[in-house]
N, C-alpha and C positions, 0 to 999 in steps of 0.2 A: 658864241656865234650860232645863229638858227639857221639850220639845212631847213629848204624850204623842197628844191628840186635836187634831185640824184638822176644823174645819166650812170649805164651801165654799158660800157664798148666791152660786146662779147656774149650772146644768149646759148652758149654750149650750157654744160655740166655742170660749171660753177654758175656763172653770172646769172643763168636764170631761176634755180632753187632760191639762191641766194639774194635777190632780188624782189621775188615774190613773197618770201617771208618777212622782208624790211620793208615791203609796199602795206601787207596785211595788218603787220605790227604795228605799222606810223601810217595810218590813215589819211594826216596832216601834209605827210611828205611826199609830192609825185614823183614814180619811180620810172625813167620811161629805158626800155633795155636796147639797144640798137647794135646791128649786124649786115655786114655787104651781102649776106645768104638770104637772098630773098625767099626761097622755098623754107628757109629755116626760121623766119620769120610768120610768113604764112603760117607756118605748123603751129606757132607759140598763139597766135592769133584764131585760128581753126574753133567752131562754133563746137564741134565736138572734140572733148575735153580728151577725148582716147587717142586723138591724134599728134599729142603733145611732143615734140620732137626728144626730150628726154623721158624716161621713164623713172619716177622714183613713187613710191606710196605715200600717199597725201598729199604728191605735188597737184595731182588736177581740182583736188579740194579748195588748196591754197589760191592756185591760179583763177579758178571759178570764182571766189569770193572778190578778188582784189580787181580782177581787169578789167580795166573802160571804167574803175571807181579812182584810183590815184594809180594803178598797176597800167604801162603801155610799151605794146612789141611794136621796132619801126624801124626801116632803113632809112631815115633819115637820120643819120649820124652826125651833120653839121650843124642842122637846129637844135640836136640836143646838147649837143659839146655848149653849145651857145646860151642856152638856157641855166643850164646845172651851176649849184654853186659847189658841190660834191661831184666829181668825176671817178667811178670804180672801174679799172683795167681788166677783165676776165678773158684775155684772146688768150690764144695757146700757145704754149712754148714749147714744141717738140724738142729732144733731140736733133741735132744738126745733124743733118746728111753730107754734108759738102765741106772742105776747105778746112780750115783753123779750129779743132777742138770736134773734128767731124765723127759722130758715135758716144762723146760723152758730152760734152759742151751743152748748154740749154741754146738754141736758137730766139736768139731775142727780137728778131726782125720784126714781128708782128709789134711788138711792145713799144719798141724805136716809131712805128708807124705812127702810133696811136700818139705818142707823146707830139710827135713834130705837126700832126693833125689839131689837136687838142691848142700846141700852140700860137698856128695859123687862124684859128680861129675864135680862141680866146680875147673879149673884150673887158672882162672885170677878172676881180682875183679869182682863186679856185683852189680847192684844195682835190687832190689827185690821191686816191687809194690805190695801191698795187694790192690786185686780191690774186692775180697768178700767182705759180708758184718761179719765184725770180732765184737766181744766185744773189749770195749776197754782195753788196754794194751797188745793186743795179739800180735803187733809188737813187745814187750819186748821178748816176749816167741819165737817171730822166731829167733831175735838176739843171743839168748840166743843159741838156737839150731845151729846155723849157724856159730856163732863160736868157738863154743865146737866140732863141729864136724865138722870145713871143712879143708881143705888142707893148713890152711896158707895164706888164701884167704879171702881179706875183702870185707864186703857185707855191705851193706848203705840200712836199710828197710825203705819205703817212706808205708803211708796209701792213697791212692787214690779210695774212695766210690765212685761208683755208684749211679748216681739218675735215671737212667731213669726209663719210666711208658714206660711197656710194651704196646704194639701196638700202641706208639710214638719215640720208642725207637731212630732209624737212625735220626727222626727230632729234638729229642731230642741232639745228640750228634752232628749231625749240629749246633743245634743252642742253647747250653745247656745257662741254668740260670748262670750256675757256677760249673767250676771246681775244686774239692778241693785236693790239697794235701799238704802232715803232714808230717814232717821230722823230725829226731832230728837238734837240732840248734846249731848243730858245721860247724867247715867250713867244712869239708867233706859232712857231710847232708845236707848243703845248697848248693852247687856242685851238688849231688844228685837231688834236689829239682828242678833245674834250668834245667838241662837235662831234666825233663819229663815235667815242662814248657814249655820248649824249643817245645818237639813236637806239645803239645796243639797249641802252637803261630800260627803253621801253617794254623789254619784255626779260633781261637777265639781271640776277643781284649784282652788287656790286663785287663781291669776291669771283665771280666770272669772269669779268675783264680786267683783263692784264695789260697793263704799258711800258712799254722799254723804250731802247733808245730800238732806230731805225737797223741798226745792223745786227742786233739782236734779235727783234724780229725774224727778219728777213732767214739768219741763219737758223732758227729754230725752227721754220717749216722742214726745214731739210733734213735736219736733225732728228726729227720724230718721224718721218717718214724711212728714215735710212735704219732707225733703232728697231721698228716693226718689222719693217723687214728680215732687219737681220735676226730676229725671233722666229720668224716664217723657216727660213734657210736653216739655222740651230738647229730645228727639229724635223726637219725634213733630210739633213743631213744623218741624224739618228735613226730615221726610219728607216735609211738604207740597211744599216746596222742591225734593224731590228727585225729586216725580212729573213736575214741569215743567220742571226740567231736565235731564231723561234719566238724573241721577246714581242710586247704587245705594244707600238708606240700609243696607242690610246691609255692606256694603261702608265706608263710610263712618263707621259703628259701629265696624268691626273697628279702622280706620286709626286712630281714636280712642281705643279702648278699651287699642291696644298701651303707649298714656303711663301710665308709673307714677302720673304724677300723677291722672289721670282714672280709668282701671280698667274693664272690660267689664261689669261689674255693673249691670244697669238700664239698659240702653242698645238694647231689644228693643223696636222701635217697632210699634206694633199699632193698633187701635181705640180705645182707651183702656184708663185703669186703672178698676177696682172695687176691691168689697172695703168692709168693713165700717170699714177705718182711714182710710185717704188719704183720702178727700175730706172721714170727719168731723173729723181731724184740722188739717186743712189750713184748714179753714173755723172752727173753734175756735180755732186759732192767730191767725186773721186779727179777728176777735173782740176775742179779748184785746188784739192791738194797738192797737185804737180804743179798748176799754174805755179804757187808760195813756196814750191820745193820742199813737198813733206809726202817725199815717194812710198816711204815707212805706212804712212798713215790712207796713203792713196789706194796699196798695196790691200791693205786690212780693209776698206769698205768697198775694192772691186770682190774680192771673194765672196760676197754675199751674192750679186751676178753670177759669179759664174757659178756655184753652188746651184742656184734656182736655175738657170740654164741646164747644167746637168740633169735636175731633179727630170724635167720634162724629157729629154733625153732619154734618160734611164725607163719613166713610163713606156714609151715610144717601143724602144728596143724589147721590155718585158711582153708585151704586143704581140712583136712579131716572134720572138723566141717561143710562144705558149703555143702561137698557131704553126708549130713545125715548123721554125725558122722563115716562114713567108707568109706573105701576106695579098703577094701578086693575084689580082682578079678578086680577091677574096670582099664582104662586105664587110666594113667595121662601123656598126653604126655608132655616131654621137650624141650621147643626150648632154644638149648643152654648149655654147660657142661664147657666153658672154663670161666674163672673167670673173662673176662671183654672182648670185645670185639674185636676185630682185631691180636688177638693173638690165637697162640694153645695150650697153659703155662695152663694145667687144677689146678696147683698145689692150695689147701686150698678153690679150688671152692665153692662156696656155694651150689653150686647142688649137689656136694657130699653127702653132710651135709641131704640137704633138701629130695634128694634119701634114704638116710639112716631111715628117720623117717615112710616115707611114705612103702617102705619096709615093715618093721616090721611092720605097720598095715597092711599086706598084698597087697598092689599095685605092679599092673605092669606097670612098668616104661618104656616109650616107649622114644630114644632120638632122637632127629636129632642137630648136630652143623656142621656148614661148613668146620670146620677147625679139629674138633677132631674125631680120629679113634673109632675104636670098641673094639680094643685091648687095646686102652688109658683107656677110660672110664672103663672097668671091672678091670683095672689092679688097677686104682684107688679107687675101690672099695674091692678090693681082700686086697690090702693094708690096707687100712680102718679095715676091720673086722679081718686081721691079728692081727693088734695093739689092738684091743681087743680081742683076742686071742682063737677067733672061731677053731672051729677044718672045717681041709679042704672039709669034706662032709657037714657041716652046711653050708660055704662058695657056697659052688658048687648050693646049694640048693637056697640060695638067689642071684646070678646071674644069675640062671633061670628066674626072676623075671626081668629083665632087658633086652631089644629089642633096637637094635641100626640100624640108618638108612641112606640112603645114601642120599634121598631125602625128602624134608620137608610132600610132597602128604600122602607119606605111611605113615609117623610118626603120622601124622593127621587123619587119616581117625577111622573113628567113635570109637575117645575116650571120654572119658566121662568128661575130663578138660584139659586146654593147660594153663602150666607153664611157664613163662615167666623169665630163669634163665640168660641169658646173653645181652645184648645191641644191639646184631647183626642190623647192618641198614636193610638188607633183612627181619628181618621180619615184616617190619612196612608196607611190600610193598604186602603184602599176597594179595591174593582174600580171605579175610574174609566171604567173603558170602557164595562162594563155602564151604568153609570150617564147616560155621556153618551146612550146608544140612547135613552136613556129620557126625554132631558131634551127641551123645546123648544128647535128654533133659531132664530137663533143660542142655545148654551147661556152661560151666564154663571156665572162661579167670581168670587167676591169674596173672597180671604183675608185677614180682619183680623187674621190673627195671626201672617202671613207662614211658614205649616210647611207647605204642600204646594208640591210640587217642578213648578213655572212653564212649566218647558220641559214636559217630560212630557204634562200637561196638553194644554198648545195641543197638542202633536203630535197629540195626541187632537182636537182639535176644538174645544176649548173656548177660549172669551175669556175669560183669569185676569188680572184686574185686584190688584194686594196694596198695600200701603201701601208708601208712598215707594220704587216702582218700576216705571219706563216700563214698559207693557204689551210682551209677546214678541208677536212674530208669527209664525203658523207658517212651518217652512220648506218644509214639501209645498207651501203656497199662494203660496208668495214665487215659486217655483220656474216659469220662465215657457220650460223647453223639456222 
């Protein structure tokens, strides 16, 4: 079967990297992305390539090459359901807020939309990609939907997950691990199957892509995201360990990371994780386990939660404990809001988290991130204390508390400690010195993501507390002739 057109319902994080690379790749194939966000659309569309609503490195390369060639951003969603003989699902499945499975459950409502859309509108066959990240068996449930309700019209749903890591994403799907997709194992579904092979081929070998059955798929997304995780947590968990017992967790990483068995990957102990996957995934996982009544196993992959919940926590608390048990009126400034670096994806940030605590003991939060707005940041916070269901004057009262900047100078200038919440490579490159003039003393360096250099620092003056490693003390002041 030859894809001729691809519709893509959903231009976030996934559907449009992902998108723009399968437009570039298959010149042949028009890719057209469609979304009800008309500002977010606009953005994807925007003459200047800096305004691109996601940020990832070589996305605006990609997107420059391909769009207005066979690459098109469009809210017109019915003409392109209508066109496509490939349809890709990329809307979002947060965690549920409400009702049945509220806090782990994936909310599929957006998914359900799209399939019964898809249906009403569908006039020839189609074949339908789930590129979300779905529970497994939720391709039963679009099938189900799709031909109950479509015109006569058969549809082949294939599971094709997502792996990329945000702010590798384009290099990711240049030069991906492996592509998975899930079909049913009839000859129709493997037809299917070979079609969306087919386009992969154009740019990966064939030992790249992988094909399973459909529920195999579907549960390996989750699977690898639930297994990184819990490497994140394992050693974050040891860092505690290793503030108290003088040991080095970088150190102790490496020593680890040398066993073939084990491997260095994920083994960079921080604040915690974010991101839009690991924790909804983790918690969907944990989910499903109770749904099948496997409490045992439900048990073992909510720990990875609350572990990283902790992790942030524990930062939070080491905070205010350094500054004399308070924090009230004091500045704490942020370098950093987006949950991992080279991305603008603030979603499950740890600085949320870590904001939230320091807050409520009265701090004001001063941020600078290179990549995230001002309107991001409070909106993420406004959210936050919605879902705990602050009333909107409490709300307003603790975003006064928060000071957002455009440059790192201002953010820094005589606060009383600098947070270290995301990997940014700029800030390893500071004038630390200027900086300390500037700061109160004692000055405080907290680094959650353990990338500025400890010694350094203190010789400067400063007290750099980092994760899972005994505090330096300087040598000018150790120094007693």
């Amino acid at each position: 079967m030859k894809i001729k057109n691809i519709c893509c319902l959903g231009a976030g994080y996934v559907g449009g990297p992902t998108m723009s690379v399968i437009a570039l790749k298959c010149p042949e194939i028009k890719v057209t992305v469609v979304d009800l966000n008309e500002s977010r659309i606009a953005a994807w569309n925007d003459e200047n390539l800096d305004n691109l609503p996601v940020y990832e490195p070589r996305l605006a390369e990609v997107v420059g090459e391909a769009r207005g060639r066979n690459l098109f951003f469009s809210t017109d969603v019915d003409s392109a359901i209508d066109a496509a003989d490939m349809i890709f699902i990329a809307v979002n499945t947060p965690t549920k807020t409400y009702g049945e499975g509220k806090g782990m459950a994936a909310d599929l409502k957006f998914v359900e939309l799209c399939a019964r859309q898809i249906a009403r509108i569908a006039k020839n066959d189609k074949i339908i990609v789930e590129k979300s990240t779905l529970p497994v068996r939720t391709a039963e449930t679009l099938q189900t939907i799709l031909d109950s309700t479509g015109n006569g019209v058969k549809f082949e749903v294939l599971s094709n997950p997502e792996f990329l890591a945000e702010g590798t994403a384009i290099e990711d799907l240049f030069n991906a691990d492996r592509v998975l997709i899930g079909g049913q194992q009839t000859p129709e579904g493997k037809v299917a199957i070979q079609a969306l092979v087919d386009i992969y081929a154009h740019w990966l070998k064939p030992e790249q892509i992988l094909t399973t059955n459909v529920w195999s798929s579907e549960l390996s997304k989750l699977t690898a995201n639930s297994f990184l995780a819990q490497r994140i947590s394992s050693i974050n968990a040891l860092s505690a360990l290793c503030e108290v017992t003088e040991a080095n967790v970088d150190e102790v990483a490496n020593a680890i990371g040398t066993d073939s068995r084990i491997g260095p990957k994920f083994l960079k102990a921080s604040v915690g994780f974010g991101g839009s996957c690991f924790q909804k995934d983790i918690l969907n996982l944990v989910y499903l386990c109770r749904f099948f009544n496997l409490p045992e196993v439900a048990n073992y992959w909510e720990q990875v939660i609350i572990l990283n919940d902790y992790q942030k926590y524990r930062f939070a608390k080491k905070i205010i404990s350094s500054l004399f048990n308070t924090v009230s009126d004091k500045k704490i400034t942020f370098l950093g809001w987006a949950f991992k670096k080279d991305t603008n994806d603030t979603r499950e940030s740890a600085a949320i988290y870590v904001a939230e605590h320091l807050i409520e003991d009265g701090a004001q939060i001063h941020v600078y991130d290179p990549k995230v707005s001002e309107a991001k940041i409070k909106a993420d916070m406004r959210y936050l204390w919605e879902l705990k269901g602050f009333t909107d004057q409490k709300i307003e009262t603790k975003l006064n508390q928060i000071f957002v900047y455009n440059n790192p100078k201002d953010a820094l200038d005589q606060a009383h400690a600098v947070a270290i919440l995301t990997e940014w490579d700029e800030f390893k490159k500071y004038d630390w010195e200027s900086i300390y003039i500037k700061m109160y003393k004692p000055a405080f360096v907290f680094d959650g993501r353990n990338i500025l250099d400890a010694e350094k620092l203190t010789d400067i003056g400063f007290r750099v507390k980092g994760i899972g490693k005994a505090e330096i003390f300087s040598r000018k002041r150790e120094s007693v002739f």
